[in-house]
HTML snippet that shows the backbone in 3Dmol.js (N, CA, C, O; Angstrom):
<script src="https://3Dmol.org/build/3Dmol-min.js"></script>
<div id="view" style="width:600px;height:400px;position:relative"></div>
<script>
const pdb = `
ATOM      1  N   UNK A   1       0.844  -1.182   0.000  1.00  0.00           N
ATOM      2  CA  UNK A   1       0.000   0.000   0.000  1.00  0.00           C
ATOM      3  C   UNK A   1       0.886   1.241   0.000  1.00  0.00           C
ATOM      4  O   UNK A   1       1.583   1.521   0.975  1.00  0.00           O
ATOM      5  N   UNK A   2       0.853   1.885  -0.969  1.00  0.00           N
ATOM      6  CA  UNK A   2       2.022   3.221  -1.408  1.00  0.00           C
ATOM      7  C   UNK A   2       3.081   2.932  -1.976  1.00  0.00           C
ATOM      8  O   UNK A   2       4.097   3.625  -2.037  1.00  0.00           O
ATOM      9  N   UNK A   3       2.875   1.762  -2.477  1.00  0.00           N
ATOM     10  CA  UNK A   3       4.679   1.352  -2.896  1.00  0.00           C
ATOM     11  C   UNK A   3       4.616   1.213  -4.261  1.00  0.00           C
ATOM     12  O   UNK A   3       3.711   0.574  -4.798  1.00  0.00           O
ATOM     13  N   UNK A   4       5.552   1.788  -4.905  1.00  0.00           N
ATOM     14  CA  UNK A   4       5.587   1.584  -6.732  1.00  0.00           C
ATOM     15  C   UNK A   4       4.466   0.303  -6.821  1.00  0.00           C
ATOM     16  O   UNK A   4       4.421  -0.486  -5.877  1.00  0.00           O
ATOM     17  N   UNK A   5       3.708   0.156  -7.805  1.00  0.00           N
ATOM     18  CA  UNK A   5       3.115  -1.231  -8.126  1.00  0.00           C
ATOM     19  C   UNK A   5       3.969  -2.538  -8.514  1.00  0.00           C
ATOM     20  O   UNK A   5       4.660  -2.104  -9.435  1.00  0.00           O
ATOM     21  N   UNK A   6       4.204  -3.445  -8.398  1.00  0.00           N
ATOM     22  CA  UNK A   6       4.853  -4.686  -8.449  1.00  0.00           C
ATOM     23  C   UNK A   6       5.134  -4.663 -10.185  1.00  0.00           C
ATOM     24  O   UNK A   6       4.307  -4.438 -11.069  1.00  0.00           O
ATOM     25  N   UNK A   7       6.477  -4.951 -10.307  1.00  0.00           N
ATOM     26  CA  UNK A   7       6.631  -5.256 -11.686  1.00  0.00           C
ATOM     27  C   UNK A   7       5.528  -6.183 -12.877  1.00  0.00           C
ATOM     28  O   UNK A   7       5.157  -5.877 -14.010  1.00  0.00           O
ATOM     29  N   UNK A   8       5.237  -7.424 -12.002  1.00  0.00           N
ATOM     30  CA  UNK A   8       4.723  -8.250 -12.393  1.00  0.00           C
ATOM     31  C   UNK A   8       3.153  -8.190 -11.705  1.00  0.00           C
ATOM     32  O   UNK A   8       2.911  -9.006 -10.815  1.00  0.00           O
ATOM     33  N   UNK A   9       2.034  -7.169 -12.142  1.00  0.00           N
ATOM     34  CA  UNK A   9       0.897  -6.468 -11.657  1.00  0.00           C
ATOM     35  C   UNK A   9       0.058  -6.236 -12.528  1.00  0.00           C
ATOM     36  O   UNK A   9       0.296  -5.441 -13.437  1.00  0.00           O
ATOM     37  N   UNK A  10      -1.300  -7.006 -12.399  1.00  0.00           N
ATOM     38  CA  UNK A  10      -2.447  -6.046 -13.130  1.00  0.00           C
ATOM     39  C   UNK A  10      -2.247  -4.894 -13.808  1.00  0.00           C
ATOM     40  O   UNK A  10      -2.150  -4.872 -15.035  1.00  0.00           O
ATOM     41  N   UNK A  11      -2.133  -3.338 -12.693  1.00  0.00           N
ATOM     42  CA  UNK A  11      -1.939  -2.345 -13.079  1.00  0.00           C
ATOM     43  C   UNK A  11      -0.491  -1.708 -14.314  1.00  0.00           C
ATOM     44  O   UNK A  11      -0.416  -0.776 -15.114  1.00  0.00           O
ATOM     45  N   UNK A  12       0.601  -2.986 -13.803  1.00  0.00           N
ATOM     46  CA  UNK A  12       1.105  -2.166 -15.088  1.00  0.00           C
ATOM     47  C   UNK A  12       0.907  -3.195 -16.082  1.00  0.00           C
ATOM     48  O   UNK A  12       1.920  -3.251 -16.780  1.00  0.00           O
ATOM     49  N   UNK A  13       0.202  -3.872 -16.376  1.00  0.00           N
ATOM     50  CA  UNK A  13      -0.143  -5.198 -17.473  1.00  0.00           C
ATOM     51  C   UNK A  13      -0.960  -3.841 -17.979  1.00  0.00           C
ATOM     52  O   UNK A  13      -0.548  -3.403 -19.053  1.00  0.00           O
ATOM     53  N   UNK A  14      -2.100  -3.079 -17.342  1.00  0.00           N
ATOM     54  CA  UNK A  14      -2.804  -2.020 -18.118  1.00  0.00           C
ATOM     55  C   UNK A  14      -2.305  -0.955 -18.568  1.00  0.00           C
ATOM     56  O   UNK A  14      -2.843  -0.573 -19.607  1.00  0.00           O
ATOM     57  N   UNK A  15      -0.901   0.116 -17.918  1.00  0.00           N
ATOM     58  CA  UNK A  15      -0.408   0.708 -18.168  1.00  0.00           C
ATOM     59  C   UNK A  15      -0.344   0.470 -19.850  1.00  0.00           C
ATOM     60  O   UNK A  15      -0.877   1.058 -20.791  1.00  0.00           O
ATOM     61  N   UNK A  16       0.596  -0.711 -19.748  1.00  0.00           N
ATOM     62  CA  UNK A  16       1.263  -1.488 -21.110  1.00  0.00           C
ATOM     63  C   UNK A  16       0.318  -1.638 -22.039  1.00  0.00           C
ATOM     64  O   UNK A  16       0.641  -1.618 -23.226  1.00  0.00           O
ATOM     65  N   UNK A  17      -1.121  -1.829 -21.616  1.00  0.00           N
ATOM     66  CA  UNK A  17      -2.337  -2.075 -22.855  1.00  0.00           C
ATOM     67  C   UNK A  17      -3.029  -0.225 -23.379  1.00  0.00           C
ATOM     68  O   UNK A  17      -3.500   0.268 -24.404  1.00  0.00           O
ATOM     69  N   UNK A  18      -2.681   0.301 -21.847  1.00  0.00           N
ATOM     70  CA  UNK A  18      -3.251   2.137 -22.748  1.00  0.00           C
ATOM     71  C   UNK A  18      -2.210   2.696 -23.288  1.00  0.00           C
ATOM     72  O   UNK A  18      -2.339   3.770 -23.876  1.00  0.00           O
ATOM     73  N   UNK A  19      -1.016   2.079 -23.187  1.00  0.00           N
ATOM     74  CA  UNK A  19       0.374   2.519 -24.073  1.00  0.00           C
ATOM     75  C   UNK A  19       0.079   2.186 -25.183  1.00  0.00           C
ATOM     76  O   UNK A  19      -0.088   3.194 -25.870  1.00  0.00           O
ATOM     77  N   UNK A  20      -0.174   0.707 -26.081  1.00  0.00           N
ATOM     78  CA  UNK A  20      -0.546   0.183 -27.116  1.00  0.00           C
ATOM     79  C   UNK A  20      -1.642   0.832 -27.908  1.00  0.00           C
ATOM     80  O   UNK A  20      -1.659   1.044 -29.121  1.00  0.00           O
ATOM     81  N   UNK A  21      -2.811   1.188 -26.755  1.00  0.00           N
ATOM     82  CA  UNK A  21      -3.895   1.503 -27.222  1.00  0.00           C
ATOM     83  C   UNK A  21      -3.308   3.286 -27.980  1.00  0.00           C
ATOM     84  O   UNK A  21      -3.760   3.521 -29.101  1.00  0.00           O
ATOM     85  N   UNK A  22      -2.661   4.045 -27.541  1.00  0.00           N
ATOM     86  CA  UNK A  22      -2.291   4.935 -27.233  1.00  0.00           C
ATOM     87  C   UNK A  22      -1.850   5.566 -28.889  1.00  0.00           C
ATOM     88  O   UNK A  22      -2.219   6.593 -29.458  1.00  0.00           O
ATOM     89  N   UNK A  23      -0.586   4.077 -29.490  1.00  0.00           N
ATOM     90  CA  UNK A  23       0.056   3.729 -30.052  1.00  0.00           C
ATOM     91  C   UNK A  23      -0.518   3.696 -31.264  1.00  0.00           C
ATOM     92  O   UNK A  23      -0.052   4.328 -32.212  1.00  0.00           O
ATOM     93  N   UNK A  24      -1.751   2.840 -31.359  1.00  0.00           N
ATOM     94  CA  UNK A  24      -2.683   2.438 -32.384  1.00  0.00           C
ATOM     95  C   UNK A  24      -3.480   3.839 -32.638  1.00  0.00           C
ATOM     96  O   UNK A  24      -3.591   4.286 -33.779  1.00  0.00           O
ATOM     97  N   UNK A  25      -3.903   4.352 -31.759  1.00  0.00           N
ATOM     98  CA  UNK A  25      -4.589   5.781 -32.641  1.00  0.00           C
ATOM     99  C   UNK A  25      -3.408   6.604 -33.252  1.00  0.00           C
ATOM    100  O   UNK A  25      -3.628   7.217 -34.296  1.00  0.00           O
ATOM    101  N   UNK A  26      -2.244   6.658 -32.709  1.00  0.00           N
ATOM    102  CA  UNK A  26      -1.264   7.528 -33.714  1.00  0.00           C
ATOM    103  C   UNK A  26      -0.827   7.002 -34.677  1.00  0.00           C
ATOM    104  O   UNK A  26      -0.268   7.692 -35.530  1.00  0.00           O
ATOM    105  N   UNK A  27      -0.947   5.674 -34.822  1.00  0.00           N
ATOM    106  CA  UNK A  27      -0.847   5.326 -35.814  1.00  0.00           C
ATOM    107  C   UNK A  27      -1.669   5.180 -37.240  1.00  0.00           C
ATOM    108  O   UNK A  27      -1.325   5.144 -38.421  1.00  0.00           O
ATOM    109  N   UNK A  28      -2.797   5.121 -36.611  1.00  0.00           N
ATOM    110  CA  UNK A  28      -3.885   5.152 -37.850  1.00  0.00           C
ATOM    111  C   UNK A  28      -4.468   5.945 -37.751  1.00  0.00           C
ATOM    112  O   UNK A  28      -5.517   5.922 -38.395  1.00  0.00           O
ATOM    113  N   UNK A  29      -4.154   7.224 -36.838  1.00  0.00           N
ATOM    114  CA  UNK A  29      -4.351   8.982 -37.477  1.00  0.00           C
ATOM    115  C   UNK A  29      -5.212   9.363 -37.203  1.00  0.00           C
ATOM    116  O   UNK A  29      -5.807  10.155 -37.934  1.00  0.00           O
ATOM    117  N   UNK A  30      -5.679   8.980 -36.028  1.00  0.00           N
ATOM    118  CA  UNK A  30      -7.087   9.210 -35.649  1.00  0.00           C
ATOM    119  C   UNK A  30      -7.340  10.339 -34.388  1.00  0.00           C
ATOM    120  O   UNK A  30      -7.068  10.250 -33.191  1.00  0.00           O
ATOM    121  N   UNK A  31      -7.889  11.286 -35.067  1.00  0.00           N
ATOM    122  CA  UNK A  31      -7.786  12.473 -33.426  1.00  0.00           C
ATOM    123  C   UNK A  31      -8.651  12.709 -32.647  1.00  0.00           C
ATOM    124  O   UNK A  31      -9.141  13.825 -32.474  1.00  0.00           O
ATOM    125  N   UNK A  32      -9.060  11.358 -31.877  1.00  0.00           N
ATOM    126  CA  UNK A  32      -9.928  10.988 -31.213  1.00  0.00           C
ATOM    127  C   UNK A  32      -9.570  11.655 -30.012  1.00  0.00           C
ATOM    128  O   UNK A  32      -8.401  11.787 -29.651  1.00  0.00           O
ATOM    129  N   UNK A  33     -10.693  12.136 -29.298  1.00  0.00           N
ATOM    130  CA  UNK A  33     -10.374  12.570 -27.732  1.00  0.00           C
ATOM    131  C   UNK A  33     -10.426  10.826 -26.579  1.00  0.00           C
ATOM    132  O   UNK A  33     -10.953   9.721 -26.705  1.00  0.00           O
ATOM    133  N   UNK A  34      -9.721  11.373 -25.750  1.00  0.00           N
ATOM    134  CA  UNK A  34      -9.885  10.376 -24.740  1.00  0.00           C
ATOM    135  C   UNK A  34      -9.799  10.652 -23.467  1.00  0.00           C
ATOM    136  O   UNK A  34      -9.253  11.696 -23.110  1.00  0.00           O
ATOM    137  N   UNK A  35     -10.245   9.892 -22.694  1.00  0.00           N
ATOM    138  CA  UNK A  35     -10.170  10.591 -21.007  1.00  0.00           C
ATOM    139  C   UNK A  35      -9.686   8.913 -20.406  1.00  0.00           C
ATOM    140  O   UNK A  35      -9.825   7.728 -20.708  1.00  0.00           O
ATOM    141  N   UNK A  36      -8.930   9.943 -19.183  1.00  0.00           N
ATOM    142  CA  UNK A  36      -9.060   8.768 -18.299  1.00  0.00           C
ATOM    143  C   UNK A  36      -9.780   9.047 -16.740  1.00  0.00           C
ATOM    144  O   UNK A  36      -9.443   9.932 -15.955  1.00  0.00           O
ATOM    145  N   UNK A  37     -10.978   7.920 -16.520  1.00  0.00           N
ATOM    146  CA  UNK A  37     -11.120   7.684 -14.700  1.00  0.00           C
ATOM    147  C   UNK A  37     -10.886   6.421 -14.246  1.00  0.00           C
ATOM    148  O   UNK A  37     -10.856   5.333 -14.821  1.00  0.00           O
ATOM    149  N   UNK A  38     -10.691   6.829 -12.865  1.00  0.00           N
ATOM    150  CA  UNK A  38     -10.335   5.585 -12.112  1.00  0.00           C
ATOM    151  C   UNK A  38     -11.012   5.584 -11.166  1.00  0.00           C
ATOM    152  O   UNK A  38     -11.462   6.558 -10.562  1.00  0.00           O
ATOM    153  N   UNK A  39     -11.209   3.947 -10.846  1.00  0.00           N
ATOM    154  CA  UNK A  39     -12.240   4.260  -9.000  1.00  0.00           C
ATOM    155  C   UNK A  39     -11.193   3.328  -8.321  1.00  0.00           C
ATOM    156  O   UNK A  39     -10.239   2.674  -8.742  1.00  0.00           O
ATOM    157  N   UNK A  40     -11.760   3.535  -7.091  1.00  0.00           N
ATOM    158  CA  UNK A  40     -11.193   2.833  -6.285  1.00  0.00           C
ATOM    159  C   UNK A  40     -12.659   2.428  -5.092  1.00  0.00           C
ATOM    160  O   UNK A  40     -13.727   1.856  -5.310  1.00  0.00           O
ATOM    161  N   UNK A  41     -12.109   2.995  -3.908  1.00  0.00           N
ATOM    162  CA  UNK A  41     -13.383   3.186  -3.171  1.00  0.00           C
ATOM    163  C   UNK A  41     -14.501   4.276  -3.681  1.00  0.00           C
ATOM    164  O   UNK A  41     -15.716   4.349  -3.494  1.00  0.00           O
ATOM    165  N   UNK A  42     -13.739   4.940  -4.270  1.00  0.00           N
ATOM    166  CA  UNK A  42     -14.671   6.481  -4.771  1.00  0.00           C
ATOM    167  C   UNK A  42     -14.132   6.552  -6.209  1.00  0.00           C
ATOM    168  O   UNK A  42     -13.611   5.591  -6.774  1.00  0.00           O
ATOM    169  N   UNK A  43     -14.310   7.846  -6.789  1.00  0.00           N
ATOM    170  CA  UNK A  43     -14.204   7.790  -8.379  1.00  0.00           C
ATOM    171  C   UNK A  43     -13.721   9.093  -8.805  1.00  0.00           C
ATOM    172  O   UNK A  43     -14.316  10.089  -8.395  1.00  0.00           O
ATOM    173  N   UNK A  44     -12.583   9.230  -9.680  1.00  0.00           N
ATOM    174  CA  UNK A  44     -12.154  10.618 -10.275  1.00  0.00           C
ATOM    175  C   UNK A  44     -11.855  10.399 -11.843  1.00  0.00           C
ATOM    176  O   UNK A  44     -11.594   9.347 -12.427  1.00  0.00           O
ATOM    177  N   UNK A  45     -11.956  11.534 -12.282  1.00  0.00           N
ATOM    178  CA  UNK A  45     -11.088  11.689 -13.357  1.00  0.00           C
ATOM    179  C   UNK A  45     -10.301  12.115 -13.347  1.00  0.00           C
ATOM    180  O   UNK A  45     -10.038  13.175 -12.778  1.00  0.00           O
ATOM    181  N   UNK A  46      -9.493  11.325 -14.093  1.00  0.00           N
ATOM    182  CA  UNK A  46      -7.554  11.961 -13.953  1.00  0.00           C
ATOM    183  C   UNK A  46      -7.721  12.688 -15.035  1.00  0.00           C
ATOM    184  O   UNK A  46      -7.746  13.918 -15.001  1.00  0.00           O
ATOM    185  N   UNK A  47      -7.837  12.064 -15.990  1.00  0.00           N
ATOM    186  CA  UNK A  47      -7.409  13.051 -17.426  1.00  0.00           C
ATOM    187  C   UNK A  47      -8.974  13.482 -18.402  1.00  0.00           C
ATOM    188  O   UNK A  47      -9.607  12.749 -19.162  1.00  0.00           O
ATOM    189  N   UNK A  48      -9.222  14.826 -18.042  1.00  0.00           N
ATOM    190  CA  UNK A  48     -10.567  15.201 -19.369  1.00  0.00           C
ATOM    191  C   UNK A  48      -9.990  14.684 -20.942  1.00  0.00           C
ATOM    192  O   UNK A  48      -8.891  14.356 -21.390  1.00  0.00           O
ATOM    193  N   UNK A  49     -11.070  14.784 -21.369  1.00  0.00           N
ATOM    194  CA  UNK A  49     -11.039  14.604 -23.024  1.00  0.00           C
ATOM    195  C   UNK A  49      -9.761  15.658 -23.425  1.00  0.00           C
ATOM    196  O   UNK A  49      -9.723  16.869 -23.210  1.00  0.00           O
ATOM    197  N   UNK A  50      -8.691  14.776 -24.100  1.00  0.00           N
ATOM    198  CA  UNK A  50      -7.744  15.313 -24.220  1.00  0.00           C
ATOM    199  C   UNK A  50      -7.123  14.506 -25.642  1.00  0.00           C
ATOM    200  O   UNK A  50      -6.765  13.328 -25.631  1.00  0.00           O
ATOM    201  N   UNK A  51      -7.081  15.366 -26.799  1.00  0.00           N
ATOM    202  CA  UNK A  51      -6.310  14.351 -28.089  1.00  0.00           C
ATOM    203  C   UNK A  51      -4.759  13.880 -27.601  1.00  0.00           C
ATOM    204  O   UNK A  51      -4.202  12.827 -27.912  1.00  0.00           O
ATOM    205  N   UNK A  52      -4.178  15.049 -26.677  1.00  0.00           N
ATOM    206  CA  UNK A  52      -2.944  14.783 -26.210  1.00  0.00           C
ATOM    207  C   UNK A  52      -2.415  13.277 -25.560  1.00  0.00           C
ATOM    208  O   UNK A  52      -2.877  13.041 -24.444  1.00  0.00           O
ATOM    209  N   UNK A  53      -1.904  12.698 -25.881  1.00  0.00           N
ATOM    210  CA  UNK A  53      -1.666  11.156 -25.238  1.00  0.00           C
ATOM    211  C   UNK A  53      -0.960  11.129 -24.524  1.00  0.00           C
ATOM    212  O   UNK A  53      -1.032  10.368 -23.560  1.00  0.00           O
ATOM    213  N   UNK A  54       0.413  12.309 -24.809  1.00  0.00           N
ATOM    214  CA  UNK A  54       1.213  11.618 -23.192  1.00  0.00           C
ATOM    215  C   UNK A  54       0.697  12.486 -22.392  1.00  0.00           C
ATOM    216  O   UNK A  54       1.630  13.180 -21.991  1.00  0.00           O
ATOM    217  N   UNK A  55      -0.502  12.911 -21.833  1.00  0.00           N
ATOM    218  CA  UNK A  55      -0.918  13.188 -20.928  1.00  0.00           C
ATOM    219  C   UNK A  55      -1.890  12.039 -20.162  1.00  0.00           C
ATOM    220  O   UNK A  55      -2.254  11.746 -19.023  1.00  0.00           O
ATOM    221  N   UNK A  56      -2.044  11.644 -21.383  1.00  0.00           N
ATOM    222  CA  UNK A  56      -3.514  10.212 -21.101  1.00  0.00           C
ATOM    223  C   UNK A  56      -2.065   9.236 -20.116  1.00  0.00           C
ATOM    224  O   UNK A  56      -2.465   8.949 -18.988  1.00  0.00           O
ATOM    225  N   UNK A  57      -1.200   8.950 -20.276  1.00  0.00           N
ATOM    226  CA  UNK A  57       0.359   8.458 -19.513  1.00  0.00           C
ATOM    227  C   UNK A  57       0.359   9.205 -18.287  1.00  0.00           C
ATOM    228  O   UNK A  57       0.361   8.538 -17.252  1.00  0.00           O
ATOM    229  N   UNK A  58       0.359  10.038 -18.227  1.00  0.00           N
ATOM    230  CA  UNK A  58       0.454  11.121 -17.123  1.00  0.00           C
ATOM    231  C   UNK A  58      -0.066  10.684 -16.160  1.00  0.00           C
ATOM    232  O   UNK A  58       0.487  10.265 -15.143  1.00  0.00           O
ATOM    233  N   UNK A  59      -1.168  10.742 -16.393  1.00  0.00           N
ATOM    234  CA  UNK A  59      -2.469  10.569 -15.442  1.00  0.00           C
ATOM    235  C   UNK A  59      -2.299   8.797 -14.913  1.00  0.00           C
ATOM    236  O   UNK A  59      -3.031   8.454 -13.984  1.00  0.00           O
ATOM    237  N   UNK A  60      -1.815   8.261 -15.220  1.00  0.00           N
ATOM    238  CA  UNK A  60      -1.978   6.936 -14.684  1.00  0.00           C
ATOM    239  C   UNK A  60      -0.423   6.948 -13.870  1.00  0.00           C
ATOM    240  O   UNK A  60      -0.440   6.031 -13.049  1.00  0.00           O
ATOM    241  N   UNK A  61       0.769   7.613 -13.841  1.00  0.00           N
ATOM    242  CA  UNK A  61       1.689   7.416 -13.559  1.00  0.00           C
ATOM    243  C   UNK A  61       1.935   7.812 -11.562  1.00  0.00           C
ATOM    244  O   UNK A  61       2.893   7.479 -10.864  1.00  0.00           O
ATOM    245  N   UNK A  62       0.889   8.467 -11.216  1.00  0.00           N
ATOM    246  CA  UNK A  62       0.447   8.282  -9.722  1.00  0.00           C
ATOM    247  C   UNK A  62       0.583   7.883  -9.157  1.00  0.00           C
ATOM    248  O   UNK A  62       1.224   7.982  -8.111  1.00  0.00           O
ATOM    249  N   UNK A  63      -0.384   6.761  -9.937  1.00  0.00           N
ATOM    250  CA  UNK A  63      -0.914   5.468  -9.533  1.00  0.00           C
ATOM    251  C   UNK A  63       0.268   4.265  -9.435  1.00  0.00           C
ATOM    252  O   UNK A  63       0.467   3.422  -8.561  1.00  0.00           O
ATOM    253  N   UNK A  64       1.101   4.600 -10.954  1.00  0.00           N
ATOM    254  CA  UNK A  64       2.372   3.555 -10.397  1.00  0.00           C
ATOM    255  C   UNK A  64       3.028   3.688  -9.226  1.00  0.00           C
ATOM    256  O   UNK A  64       3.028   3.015  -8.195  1.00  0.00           O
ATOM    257  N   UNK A  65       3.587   4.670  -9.558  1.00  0.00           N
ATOM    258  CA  UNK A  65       4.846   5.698  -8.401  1.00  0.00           C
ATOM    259  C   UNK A  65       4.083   4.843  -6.878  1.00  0.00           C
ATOM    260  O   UNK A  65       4.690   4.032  -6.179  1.00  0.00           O
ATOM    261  N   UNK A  66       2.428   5.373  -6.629  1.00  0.00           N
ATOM    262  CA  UNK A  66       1.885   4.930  -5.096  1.00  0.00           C
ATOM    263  C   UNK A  66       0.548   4.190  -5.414  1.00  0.00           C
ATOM    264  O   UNK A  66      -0.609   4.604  -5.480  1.00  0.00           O
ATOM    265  N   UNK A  67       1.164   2.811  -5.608  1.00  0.00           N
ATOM    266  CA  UNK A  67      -0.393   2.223  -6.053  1.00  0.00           C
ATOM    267  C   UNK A  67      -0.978   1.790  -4.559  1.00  0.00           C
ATOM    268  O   UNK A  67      -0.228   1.488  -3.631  1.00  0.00           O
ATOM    269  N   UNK A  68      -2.098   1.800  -4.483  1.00  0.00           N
ATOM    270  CA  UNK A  68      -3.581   2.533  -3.884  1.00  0.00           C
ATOM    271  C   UNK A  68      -4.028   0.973  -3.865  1.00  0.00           C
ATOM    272  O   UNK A  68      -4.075   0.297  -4.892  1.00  0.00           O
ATOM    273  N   UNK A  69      -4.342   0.495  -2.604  1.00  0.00           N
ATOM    274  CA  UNK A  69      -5.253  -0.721  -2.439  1.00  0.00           C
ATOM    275  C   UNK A  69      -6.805  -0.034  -2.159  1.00  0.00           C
ATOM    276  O   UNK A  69      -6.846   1.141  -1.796  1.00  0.00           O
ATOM    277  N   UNK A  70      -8.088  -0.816  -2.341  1.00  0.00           N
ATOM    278  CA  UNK A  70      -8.897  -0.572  -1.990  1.00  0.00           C
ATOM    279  C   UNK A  70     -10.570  -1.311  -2.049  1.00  0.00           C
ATOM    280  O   UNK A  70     -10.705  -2.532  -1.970  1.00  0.00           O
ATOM    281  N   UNK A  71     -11.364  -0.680  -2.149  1.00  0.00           N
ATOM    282  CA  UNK A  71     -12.796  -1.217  -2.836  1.00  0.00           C
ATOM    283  C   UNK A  71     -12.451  -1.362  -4.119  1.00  0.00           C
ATOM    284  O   UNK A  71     -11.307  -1.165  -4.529  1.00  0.00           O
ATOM    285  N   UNK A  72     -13.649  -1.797  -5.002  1.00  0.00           N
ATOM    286  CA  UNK A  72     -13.960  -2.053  -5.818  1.00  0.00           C
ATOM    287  C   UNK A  72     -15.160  -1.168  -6.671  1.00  0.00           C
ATOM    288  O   UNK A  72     -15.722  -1.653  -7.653  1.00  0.00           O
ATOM    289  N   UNK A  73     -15.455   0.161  -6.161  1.00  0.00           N
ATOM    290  CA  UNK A  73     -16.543   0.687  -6.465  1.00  0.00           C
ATOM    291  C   UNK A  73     -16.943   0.848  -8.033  1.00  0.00           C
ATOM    292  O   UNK A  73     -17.366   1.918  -8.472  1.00  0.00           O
ATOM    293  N   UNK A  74     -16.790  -0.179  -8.746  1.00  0.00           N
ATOM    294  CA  UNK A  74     -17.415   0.041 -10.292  1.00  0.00           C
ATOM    295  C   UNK A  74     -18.575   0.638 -10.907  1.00  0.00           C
ATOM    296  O   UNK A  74     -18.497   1.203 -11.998  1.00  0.00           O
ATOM    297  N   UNK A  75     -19.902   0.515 -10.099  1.00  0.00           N
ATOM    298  CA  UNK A  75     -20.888   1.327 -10.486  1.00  0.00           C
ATOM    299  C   UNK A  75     -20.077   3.094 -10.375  1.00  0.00           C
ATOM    300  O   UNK A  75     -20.135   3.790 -11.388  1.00  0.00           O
ATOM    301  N   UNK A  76     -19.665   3.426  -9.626  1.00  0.00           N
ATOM    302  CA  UNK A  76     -19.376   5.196  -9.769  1.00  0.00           C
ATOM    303  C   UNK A  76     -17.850   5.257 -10.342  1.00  0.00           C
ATOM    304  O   UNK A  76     -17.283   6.340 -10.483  1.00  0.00           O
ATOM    305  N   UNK A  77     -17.244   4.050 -10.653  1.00  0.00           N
ATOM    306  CA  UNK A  77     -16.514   4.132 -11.624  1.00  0.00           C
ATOM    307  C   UNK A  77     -16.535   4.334 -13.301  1.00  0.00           C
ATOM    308  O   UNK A  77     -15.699   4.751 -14.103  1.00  0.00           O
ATOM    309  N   UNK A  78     -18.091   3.759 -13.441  1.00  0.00           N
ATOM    310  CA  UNK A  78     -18.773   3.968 -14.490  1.00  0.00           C
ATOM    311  C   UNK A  78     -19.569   5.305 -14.911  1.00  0.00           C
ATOM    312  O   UNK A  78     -19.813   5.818 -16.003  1.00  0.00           O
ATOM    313  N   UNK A  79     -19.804   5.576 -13.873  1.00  0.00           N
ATOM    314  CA  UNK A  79     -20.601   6.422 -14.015  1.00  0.00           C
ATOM    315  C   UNK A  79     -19.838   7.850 -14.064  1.00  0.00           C
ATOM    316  O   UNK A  79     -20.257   8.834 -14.674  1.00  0.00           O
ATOM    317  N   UNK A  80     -18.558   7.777 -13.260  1.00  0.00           N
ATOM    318  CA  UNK A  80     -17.307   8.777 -13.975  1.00  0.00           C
ATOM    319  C   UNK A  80     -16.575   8.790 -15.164  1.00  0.00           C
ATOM    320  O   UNK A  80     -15.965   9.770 -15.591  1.00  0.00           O
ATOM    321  N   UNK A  81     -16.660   7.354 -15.857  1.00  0.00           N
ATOM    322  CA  UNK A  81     -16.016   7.338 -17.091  1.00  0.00           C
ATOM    323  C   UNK A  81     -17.592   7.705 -17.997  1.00  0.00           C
ATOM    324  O   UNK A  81     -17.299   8.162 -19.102  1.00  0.00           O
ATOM    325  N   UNK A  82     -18.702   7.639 -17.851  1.00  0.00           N
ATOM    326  CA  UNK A  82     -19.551   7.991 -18.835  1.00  0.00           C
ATOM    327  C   UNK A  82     -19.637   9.598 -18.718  1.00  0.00           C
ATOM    328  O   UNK A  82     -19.967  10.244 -19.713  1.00  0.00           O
ATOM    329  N   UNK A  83     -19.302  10.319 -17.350  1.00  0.00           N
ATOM    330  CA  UNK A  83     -19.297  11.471 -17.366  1.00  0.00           C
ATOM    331  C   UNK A  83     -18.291  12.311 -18.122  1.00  0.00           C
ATOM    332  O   UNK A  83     -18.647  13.282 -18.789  1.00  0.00           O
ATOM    333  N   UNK A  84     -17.426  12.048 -18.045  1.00  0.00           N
ATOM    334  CA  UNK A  84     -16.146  12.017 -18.411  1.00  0.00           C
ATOM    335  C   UNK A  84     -16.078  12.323 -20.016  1.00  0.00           C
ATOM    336  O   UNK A  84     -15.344  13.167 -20.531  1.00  0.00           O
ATOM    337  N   UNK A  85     -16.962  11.493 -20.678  1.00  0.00           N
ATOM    338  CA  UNK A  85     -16.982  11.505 -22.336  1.00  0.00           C
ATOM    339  C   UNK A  85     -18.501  12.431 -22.459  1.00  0.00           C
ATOM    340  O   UNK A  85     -18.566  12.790 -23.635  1.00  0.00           O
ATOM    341  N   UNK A  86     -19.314  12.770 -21.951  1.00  0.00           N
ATOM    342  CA  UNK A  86     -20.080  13.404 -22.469  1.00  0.00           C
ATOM    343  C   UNK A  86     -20.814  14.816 -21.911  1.00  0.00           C
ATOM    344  O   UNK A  86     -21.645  15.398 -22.609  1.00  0.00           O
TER     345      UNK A  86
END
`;
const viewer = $3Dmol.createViewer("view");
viewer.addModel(pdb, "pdb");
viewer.setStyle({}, {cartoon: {color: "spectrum"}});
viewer.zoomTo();
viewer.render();
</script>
């Protein structure tokens, strides 16, 4: 609890998949906005709709540095990522 996330971790297995994902819109040229939220016990958005990507990086790098044990609150995790896009 606060400690870099474990090499071998969920969270950076996802890091590594919104890097890819990240990867694939610059590559096929697409200037899509994107946001990022996260929940935990409660729910934020890290990053608004932003075409910028290494910011969409940014925002999750927090979370490496002091990864955060907690709930599971997915309903208002959802309900921040639907806010989030519209």
């Amino acid at each position: 609890f606060g400690q870099p996330a474990p090499p071998l971790s969920r969270w950076r297995n996802l890091v590594s998949a919104v890097s890819v994902f990240v990867d694939e819109l610059d590559q096929v040229g697409l200037s899509a906005q994107v946001s990022v939220a996260s929940y935990n016990d409660s729910s934020v958005t890290d990053q608004a709709l932003t075409q910028d990507r290494t910011l969409l990086l940014q925002s999750l790098q927090p979370y490496t540095d002091s990864f955060q044990l907690g709930g599971t609150n997915i309903g208002d995790g959802i309900r921040e990522g639907v806010a989030a896009v519209t």
